[in-house]
C-alpha positions as a Markdown table, in Angstrom:
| # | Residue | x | y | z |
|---|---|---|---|---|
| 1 | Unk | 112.3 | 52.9 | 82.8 |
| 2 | Unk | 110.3 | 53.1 | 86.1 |
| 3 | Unk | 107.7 | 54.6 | 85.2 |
| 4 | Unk | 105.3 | 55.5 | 82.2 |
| 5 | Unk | 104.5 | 58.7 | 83.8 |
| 6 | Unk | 104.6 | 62.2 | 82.5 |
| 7 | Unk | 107.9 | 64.0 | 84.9 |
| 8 | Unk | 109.8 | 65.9 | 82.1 |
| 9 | Unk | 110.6 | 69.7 | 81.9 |
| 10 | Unk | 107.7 | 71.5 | 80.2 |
| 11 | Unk | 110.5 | 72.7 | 77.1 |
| 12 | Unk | 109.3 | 73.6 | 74.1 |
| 13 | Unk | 109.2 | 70.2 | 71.7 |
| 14 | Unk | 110.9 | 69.6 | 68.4 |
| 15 | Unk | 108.2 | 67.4 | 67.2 |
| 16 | Unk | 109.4 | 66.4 | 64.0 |
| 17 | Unk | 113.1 | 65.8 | 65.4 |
| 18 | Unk | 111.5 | 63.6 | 68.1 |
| 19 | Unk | 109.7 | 61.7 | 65.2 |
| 20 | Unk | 113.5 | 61.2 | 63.5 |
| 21 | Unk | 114.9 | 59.9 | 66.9 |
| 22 | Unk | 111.6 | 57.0 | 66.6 |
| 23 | Unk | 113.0 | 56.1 | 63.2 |
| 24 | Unk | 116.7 | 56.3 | 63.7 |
| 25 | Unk | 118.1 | 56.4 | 67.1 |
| 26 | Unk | 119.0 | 54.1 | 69.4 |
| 27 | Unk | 116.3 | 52.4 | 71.8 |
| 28 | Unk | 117.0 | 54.5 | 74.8 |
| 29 | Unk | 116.5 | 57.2 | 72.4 |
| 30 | Unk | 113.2 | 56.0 | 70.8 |
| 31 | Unk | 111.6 | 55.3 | 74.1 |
| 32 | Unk | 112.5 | 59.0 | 75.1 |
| 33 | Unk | 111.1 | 60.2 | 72.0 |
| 34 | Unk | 108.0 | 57.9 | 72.7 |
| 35 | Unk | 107.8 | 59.1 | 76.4 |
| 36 | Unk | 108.0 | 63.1 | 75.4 |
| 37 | Unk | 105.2 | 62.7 | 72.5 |
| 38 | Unk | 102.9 | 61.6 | 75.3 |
| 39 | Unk | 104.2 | 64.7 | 77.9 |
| 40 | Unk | 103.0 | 66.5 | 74.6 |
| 41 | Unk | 99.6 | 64.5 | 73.5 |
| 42 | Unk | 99.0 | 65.0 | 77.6 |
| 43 | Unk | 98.2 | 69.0 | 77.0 |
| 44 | Unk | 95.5 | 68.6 | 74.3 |
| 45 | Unk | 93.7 | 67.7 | 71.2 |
| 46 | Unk | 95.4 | 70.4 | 69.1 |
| 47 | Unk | 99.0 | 68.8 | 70.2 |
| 48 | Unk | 98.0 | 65.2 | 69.2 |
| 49 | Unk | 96.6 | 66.1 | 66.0 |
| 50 | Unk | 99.7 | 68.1 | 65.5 |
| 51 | Unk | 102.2 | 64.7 | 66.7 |
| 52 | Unk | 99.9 | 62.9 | 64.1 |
| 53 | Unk | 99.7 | 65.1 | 61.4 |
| 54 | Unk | 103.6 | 65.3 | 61.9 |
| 55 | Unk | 103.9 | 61.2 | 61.4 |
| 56 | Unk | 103.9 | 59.7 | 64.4 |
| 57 | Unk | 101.9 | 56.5 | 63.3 |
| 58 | Unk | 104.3 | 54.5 | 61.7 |
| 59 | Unk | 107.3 | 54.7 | 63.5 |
| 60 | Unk | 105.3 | 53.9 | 66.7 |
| 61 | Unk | 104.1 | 51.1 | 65.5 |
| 62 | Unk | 107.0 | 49.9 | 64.3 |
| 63 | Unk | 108.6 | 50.6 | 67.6 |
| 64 | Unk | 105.7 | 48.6 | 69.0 |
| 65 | Unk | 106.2 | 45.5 | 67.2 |
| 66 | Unk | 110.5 | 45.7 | 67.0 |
| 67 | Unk | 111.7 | 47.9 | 69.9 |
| 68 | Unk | 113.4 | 46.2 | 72.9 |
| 69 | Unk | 113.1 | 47.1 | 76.3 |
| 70 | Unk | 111.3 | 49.5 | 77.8 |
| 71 | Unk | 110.7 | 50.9 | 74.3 |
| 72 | Unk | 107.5 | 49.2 | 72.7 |
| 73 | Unk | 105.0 | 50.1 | 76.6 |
| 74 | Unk | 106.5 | 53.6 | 75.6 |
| 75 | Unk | 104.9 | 53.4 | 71.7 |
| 76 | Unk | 101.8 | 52.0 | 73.3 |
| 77 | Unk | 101.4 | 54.6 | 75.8 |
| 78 | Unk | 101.7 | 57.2 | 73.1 |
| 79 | Unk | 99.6 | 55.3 | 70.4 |
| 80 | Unk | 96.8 | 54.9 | 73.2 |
| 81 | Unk | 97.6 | 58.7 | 74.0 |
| 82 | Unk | 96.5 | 59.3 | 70.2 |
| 83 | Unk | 94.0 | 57.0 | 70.9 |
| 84 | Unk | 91.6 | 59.5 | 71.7 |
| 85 | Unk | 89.5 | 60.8 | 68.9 |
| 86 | Unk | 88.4 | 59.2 | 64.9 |
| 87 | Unk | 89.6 | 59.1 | 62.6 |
| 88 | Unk | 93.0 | 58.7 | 64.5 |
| 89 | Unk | 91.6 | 55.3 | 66.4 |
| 90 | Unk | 90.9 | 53.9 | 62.7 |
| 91 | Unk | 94.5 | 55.2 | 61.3 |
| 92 | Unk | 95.9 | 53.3 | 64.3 |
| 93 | Unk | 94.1 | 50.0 | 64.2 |
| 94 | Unk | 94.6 | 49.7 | 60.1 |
| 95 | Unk | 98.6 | 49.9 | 60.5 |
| 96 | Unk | 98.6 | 47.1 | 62.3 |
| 97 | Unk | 99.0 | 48.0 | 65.8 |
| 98 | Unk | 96.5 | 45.5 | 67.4 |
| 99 | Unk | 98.4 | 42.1 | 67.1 |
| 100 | Unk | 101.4 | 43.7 | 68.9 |
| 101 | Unk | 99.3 | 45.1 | 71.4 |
| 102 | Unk | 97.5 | 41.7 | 72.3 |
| 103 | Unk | 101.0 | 40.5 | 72.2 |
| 104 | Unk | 102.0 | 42.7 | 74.6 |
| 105 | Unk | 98.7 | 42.5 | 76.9 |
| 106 | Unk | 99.5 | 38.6 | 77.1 |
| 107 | Unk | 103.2 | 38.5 | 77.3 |
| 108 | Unk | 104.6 | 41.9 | 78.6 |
| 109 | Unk | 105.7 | 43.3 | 82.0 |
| 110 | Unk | 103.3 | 44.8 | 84.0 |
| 111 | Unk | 103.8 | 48.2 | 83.1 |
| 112 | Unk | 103.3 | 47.1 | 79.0 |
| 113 | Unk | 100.5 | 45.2 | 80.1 |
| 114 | Unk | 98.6 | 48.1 | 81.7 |
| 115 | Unk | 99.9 | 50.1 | 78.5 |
| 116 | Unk | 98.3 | 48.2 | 75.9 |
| 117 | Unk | 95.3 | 47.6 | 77.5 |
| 118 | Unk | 95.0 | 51.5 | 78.4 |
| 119 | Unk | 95.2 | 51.6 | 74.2 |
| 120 | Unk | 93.3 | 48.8 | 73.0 |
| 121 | Unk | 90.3 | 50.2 | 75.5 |
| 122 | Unk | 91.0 | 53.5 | 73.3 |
| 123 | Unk | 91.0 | 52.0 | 70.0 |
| 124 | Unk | 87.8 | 49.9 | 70.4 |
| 125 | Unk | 86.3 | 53.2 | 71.5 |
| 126 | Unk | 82.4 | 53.2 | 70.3 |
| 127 | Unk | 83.2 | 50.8 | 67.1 |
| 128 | Unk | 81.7 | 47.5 | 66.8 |
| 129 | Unk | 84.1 | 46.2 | 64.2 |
| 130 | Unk | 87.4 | 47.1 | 66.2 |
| 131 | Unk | 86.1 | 45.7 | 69.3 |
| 132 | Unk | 85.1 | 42.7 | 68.0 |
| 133 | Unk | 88.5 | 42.1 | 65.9 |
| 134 | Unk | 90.6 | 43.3 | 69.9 |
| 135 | Unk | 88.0 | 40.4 | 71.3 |
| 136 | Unk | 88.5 | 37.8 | 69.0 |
| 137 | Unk | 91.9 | 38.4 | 69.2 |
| 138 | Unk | 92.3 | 37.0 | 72.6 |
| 139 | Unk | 92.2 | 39.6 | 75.2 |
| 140 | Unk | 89.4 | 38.4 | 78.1 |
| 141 | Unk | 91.9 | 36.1 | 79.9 |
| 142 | Unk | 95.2 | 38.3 | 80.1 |
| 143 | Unk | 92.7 | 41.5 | 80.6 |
| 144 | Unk | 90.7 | 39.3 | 83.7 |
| 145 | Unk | 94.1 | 38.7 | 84.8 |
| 146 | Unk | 95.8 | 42.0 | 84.8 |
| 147 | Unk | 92.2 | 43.2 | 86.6 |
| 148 | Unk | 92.8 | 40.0 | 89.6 |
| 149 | Unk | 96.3 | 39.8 | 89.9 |
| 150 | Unk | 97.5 | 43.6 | 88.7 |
| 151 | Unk | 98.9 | 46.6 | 90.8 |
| 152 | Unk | 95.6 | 49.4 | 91.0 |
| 153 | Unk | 96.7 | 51.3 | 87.4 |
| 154 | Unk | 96.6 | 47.8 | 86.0 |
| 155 | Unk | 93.2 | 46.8 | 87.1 |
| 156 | Unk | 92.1 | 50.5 | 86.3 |
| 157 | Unk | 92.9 | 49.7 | 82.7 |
| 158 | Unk | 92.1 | 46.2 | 82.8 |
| 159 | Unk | 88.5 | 47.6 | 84.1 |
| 160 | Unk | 88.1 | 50.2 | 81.1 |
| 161 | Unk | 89.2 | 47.9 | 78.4 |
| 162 | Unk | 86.3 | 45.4 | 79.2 |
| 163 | Unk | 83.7 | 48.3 | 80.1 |
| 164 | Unk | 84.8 | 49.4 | 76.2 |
| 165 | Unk | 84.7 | 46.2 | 74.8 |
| 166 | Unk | 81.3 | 45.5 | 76.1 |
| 167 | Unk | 79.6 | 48.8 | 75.5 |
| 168 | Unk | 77.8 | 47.7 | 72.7 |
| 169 | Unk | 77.4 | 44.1 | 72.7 |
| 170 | Unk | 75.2 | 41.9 | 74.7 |
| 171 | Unk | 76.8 | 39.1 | 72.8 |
| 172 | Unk | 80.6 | 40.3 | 74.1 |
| 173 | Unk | 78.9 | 41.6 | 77.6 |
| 174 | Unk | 77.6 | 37.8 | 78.6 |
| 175 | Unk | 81.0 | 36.1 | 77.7 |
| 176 | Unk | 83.4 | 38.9 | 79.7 |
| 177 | Unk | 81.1 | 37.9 | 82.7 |
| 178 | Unk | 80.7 | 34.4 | 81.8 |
| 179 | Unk | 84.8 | 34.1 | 81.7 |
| 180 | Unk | 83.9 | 35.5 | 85.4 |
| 181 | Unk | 84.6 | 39.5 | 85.4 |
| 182 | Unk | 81.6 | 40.8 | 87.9 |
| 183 | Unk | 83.1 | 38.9 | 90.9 |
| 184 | Unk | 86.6 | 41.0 | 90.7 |
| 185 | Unk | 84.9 | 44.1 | 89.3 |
| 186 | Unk | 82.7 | 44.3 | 92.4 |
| 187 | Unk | 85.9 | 43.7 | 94.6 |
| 188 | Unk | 87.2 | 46.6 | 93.0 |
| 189 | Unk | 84.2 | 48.6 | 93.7 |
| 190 | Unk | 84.7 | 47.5 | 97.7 |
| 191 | Unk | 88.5 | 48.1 | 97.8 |
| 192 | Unk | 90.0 | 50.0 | 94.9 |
| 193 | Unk | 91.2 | 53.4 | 94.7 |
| 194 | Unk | 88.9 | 56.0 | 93.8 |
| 195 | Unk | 90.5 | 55.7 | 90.0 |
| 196 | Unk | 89.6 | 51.9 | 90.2 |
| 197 | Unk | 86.1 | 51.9 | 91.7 |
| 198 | Unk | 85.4 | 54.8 | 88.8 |
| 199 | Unk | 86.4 | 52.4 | 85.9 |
| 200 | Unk | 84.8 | 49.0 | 87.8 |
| 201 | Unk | 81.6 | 50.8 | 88.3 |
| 202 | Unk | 81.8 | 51.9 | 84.7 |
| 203 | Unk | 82.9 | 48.3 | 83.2 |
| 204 | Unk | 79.5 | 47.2 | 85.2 |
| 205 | Unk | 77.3 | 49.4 | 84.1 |
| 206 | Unk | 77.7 | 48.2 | 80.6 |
| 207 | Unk | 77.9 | 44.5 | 81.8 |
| 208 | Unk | 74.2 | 45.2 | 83.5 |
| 209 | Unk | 72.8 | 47.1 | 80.7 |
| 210 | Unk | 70.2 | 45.4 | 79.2 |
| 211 | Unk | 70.3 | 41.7 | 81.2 |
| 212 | Unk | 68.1 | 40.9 | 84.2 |
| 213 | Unk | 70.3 | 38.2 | 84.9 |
| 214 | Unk | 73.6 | 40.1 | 84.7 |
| 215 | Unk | 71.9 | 42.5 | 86.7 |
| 216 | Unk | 70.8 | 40.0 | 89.5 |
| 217 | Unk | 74.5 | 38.4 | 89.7 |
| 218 | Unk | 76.1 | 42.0 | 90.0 |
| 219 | Unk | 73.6 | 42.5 | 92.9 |
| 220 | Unk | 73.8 | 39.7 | 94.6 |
| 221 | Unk | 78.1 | 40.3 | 94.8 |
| 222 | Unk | 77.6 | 43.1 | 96.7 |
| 223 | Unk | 77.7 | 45.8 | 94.4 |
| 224 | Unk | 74.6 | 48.4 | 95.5 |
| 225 | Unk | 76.0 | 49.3 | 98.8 |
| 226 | Unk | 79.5 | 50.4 | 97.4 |
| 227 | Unk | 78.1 | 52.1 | 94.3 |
| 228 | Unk | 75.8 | 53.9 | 96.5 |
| 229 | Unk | 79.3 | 54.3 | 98.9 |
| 230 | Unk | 80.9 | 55.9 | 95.6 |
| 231 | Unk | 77.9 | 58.2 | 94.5 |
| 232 | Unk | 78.6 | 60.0 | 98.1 |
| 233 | Unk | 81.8 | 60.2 | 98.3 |
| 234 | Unk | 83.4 | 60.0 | 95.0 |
| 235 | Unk | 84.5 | 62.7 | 93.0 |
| 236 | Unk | 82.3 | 64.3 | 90.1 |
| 237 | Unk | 83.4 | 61.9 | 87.4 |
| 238 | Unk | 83.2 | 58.7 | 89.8 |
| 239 | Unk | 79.7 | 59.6 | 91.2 |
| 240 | Unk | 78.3 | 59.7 | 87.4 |
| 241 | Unk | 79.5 | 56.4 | 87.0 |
| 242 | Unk | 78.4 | 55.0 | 89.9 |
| 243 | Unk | 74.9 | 56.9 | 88.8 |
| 244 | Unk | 75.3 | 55.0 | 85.1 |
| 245 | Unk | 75.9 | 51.7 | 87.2 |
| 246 | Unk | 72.3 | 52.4 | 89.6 |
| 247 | Unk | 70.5 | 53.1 | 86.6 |
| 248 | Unk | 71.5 | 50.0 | 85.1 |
| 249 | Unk | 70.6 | 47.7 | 88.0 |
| 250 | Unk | 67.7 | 49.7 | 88.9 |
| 251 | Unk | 66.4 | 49.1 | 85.0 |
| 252 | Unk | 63.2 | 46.9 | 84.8 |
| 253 | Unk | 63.1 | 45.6 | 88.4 |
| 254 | Unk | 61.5 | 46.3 | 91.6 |
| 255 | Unk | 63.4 | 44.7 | 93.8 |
| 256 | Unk | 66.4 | 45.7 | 92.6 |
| 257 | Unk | 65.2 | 49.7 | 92.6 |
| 258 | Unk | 63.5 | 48.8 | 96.4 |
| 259 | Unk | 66.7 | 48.1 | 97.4 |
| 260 | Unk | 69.2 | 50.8 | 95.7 |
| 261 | Unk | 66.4 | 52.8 | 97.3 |
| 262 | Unk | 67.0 | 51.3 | 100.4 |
| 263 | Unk | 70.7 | 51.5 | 100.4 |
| 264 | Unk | 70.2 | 55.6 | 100.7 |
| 265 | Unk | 71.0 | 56.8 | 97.4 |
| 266 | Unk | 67.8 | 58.7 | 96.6 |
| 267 | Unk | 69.8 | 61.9 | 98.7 |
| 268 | Unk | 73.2 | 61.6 | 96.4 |
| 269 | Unk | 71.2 | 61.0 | 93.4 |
| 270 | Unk | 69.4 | 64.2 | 94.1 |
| 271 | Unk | 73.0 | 65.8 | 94.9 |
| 272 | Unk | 74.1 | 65.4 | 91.3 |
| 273 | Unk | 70.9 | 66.0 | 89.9 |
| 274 | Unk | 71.6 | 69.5 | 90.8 |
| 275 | Unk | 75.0 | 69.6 | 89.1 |
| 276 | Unk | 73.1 | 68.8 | 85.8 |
| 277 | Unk | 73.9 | 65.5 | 85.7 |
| 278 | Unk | 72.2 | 63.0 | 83.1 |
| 279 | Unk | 73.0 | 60.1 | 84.7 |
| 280 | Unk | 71.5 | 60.8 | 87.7 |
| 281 | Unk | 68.5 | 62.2 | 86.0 |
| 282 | Unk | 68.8 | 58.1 | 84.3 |
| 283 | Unk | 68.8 | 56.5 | 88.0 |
| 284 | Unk | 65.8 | 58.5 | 89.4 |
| 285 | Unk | 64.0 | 58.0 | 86.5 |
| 286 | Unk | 64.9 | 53.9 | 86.8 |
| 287 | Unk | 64.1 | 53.9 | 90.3 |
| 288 | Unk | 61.0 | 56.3 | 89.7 |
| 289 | Unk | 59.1 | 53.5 | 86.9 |
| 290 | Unk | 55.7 | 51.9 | 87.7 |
| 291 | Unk | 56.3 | 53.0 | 91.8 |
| 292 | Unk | 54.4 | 55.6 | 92.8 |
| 293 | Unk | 56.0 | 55.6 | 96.2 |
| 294 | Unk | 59.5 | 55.9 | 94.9 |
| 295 | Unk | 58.4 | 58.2 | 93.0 |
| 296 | Unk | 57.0 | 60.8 | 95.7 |
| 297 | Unk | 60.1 | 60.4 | 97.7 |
| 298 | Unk | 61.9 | 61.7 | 94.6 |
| 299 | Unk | 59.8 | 64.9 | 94.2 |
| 300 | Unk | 59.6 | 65.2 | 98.0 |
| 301 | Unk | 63.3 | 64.9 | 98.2 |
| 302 | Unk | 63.6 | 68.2 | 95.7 |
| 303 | Unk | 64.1 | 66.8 | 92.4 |
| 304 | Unk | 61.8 | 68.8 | 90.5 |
| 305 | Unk | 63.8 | 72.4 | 90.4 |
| 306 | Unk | 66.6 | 71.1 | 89.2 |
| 307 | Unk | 64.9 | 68.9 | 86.5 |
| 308 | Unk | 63.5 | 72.5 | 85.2 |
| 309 | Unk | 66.7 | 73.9 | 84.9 |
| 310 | Unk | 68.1 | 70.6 | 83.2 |
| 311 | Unk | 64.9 | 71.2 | 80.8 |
| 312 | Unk | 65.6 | 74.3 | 80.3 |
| 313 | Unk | 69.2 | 73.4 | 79.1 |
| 314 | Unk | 70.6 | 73.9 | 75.7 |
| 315 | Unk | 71.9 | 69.9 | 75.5 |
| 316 | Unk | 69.9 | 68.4 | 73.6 |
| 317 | Unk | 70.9 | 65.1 | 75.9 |
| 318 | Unk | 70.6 | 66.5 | 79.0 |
| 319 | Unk | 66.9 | 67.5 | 78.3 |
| 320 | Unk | 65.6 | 64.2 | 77.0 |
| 321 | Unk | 67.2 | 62.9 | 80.7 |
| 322 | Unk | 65.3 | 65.4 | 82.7 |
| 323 | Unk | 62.2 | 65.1 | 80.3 |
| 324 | Unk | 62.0 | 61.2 | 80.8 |
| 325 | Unk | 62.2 | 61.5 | 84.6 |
| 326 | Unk | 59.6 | 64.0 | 84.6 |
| 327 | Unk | 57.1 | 62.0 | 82.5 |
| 328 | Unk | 58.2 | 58.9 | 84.8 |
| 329 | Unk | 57.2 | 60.8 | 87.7 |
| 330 | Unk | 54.1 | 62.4 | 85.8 |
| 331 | Unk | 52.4 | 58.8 | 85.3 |
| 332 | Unk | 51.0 | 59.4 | 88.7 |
| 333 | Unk | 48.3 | 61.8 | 89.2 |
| 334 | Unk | 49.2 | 63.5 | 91.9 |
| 335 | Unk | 53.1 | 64.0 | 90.7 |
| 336 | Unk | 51.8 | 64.8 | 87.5 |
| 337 | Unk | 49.3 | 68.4 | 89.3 |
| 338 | Unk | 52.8 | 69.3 | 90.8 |
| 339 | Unk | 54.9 | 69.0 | 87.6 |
| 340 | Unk | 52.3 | 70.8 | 85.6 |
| 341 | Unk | 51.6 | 73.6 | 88.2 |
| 342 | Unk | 55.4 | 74.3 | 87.9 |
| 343 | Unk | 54.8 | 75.2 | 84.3 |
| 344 | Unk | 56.1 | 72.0 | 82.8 |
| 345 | Unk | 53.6 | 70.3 | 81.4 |
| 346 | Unk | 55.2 | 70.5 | 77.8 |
| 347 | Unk | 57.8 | 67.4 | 79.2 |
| 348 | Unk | 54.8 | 65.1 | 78.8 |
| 349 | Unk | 54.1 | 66.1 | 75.0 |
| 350 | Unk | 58.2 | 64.8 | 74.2 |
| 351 | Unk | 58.2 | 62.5 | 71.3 |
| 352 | Unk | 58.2 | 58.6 | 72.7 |
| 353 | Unk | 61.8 | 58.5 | 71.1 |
| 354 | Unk | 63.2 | 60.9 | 73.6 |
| 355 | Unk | 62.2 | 58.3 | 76.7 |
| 356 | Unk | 63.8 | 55.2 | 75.0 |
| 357 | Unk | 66.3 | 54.8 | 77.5 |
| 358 | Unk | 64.0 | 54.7 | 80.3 |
């Protein structure tokens, strides 16, 4: 098998017969099987559930821990296919498929390597129990291997695994960059592809999130300039995490913020602003605390219309972002005459809970 990738005639699919061929056929014939439930889970939520509900689960992991060849990547690629959504990511974890996965991640090709760690990033997805069980189970050294030494869908996955697995823990965050993840991930940033710089910048931005020091050490790597590079010229997705990234390097420091300011992103920031985007609201509100300079350049620049119409929203998300920024900016007198003479003066009276991540 060549490749992993999705290349097979859009026919209408048998899915039950397909999950007979994972139980009983021969390996060339589970591995197609494998390869056209992904084609499937590849068009949408309402095909996975139905390759689920149809029961996939089992005979995929089996495949996974007994297939030969090119079979078991083929059973991860579709297990981290279903990977997607709960409670599908607890189903898939409690029958067993992590050992053989971190089996695979330290021992198989290439292509199985990027494969299971494409689906252990899925399955550690926002739960603190599975990605602590995927972390103790071994994973930072093959995964900060596959991210230095791997071909660029490799280090993509390698990249997402660890931003996943240190989402939500400080405790898991300083170890990944401890082991020595920021130097590579900020390589990445420099001199990936555009799907590689998107997943390093959004591996750092947890890595920063909450650590001065983590912050300072992804600085001082080099990493403003090419996030700032990325928030330019990157597409939508990849300029949101380069956004997420700012924010988190901008957080609690001056000269940090003085010199993401520096690097020019206050313009793209601005840019993405007006597409409605939170995370950019996040970064100018970063770069807008206790600096009442910064903070002019960001109203000057325009950023007030489009917080308005991100107030105005109906996400409930998306106007706590553009309601923080606002009463960042409003801490200054002057900003704060502008804000209210443009009718709103209600973004001041938000609860203190809606600015917590500012």
């Amino acid at each position: 098998m060549a490749t992993l990738q999705n290349n097979m005639a859009p026919d209408p699919v048998d899915v039950p017969s397909l999950i007979a061929l994972l139980k009983e056929g021969t390996e060339a014939k589970k591995e197609e099987a494998a390869l056209k439930l992904v084609e499937l889970c590849f068009k949408g939520e309402e095909q996975r559930t139905e390759v689920f509900n149809a029961g996939a689960l089992q005979p995929l992991v089996a495949l996974l821990k007994e297939g030969s060849g090119w079979a078991p990547a083929a059973a991860a690629h579709a297990l981290g296919s279903l990977a997607t959504s709960e409670p599908r990511r607890s189903q898939i974890f409690s029958a067993g498929a992590l050992d053989p996965l971190v089996a695979m991640l330290k021992e198989g090709s290439e292509v199985a390597k990027t494969q299971a760690a494409n689906a252990l990033g899925n399955i550690a997805y926002d739960s603190e129990e599975r990605s602590a069980q995927i972390f103790e189970a071994g994973v930072l050294q093959p995964l900060l291997t596959l991210l230095k030494e791997g071909s660029e869908r490799a280090k993509e996955q390698a990249a997402y695994a660890l931003g996943k697995l240190s989402e939500i823990s400080d405790e898991r965050s300083r170890h990944i960059a401890k082991a020595g993840a920021l130097q590579p991930l900020v390589k990445l940033l420099k001199e990936g592809s555009e799907g590689v710089k998107q997943l390093a910048a959004y591996a750092l931005s947890h890595l920063a999130a909450g650590s001065n020091e983590r912050s300072t050490q992804i600085v001082n790597a080099g990493a403003i300039q090419p996030l700032v590079t990325l928030l330019k010229e990157g597409g939508q997705r990849a300029k949101e995490m380069a956004a997420s990234a700012l924010a988190g390097l901008a957080a609690d420091s001056e000269e940090r913020s003085a010199q993401i300011f520096s690097a020019g992103a206050l313009q793209p920031l601005i840019s993405l602003l007006r597409a409605g985007s939170g995370d950019a609201a996040l970064a100018l509100g970063k770069l807008a605390a206790d600096s009442e300079e910064r903070s002019a350049q960001i109203v000057s620049a325009g950023a007030l219309k489009p917080l308005i119409m991100m107030i105005k929203s109906s996400s409930v998300g998306t106007k706590m972002a553009a309601s923080a920024v606002l009463r960042c900016l409003g801490k200054h007198k002057a900003l704060k005459a502008q804000i209210e003479k443009v009718g709103m003066s209600q973004a001041f009276k938000c609860p203190t809970s809606c600015f917590h991540r500012l």
